[in-house]
N, C-alpha and C positions, 0 to 999 in steps of 0.2 A: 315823384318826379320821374321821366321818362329816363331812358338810356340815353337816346341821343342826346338830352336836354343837360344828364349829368356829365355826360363825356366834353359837352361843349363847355359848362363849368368850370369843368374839373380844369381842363385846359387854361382857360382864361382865369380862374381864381390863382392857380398854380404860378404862373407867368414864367416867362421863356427862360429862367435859371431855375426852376422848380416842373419843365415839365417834363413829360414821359422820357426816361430814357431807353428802356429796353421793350420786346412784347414778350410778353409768354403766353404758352399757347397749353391751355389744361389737357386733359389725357385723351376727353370723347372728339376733343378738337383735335387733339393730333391722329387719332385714330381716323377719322372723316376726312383729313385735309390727307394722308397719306393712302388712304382709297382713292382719291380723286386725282392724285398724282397717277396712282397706278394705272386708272382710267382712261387716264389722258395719254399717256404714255402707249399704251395697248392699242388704242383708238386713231392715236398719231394727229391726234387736234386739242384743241383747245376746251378745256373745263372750267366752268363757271360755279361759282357758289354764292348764298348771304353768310355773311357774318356776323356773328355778336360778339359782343366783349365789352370790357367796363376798364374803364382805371384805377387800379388798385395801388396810392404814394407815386414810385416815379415807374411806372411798369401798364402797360398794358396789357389786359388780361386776355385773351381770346376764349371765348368759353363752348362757342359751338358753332356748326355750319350746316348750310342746306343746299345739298348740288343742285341745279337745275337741271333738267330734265329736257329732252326734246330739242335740242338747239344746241350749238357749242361751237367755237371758233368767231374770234372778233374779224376773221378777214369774210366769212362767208354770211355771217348772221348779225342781225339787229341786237342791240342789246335794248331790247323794249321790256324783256323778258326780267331780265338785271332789274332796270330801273322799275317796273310795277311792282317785282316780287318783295325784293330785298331792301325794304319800309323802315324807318322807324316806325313806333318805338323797339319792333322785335327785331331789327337790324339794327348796328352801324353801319354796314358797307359792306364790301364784295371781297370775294379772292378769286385769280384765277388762276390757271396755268401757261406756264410758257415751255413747249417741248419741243420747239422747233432749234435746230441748233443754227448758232451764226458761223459760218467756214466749216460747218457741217463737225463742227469739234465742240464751240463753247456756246453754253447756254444764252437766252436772249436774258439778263437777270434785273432788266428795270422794267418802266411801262414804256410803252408803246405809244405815239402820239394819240393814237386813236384810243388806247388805254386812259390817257392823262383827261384827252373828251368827253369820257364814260362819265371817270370820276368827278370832273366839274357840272356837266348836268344832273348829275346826283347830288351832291353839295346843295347846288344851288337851288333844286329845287326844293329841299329839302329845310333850307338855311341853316343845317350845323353842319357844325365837322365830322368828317365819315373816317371811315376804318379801313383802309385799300390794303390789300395784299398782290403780288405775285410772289407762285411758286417757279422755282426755276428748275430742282433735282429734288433728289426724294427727301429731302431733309431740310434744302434751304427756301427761304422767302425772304422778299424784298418787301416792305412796308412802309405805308405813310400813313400820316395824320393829315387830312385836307380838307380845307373851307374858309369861311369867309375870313377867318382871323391868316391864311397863309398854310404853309406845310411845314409837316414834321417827318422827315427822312431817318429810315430805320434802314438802313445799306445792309444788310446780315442780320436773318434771325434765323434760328433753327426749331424746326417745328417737332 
């Protein structure tokens, strides 16, 4: 059984008092997703990644990431790049970053309309539930569970 195929499962076997509550994010993942901060950060734009990860009882697992290359920022670029690369079954879904500040003090730390677009023409093209991240500072991310069964909002993870 695929990734995506177990995580939509997993979800749906689980049911909404049994399903994920927390993410965690393994070491090569947190090592990759705090390069890509740093990246982004240096850069003063926006960074994109795939994501993988499984559900392990009530925890989402993150287990590794693939930056993309070439292209960065949802206000200046296509995410055609996102949706070709970042596939099941060797994906669930995306992370990116957000370094822009709002009142030039606090981080932007949900999605972005055009974010929440991404993630639904991936969903749906896809038909499971994907794995969405934004990173907002070097430590925190915002996540969700999203697709056709609805969202799972992870308000605070630390990576």
């Amino acid at each position: 059984m695929t990734r995506p195929v177990v995580l939509a499962v997993a979800v749906l076997a689980l049911g909404a008092s049994r399903a994920p509550r927390a993410f965690r994010f393994e070491p090569d993942a947190q090592s990759e997703l705090r390069r890509l901060w740093v990246t982004s950060l240096e850069a003063k734009t926006e960074r994109v990644a795939c994501l993988a990860g499984d559900i392990q009882g009530d925890t989402v697992k993150v287990t590794r990431i693939l930056p993309l290359t070439g292209w960065a920022d949802s206000l200046n670029a296509s995410a055609r790049q996102s949706l070709d690369t970042c596939t099941p079954p060797r994906w669930q879904g995306t992370v990116h970053t957000h370094v822009a500040l709002r009142d030039g003090t606090r981080p932007y730390s949900r999605f972005s309309g055009a974010d929440r677009g991404v993630n639904r023409i991936w969903w749906r093209r896809w038909n499971v539930d994907g794995v969405f991240c934004v990173l907002f500072s070097a430590t925190d991310a915002y996540c969700e569970i999203d697709g056709p069964r609805g969202v799972a909002i992870f308000p605070r993870s630390t990576y």
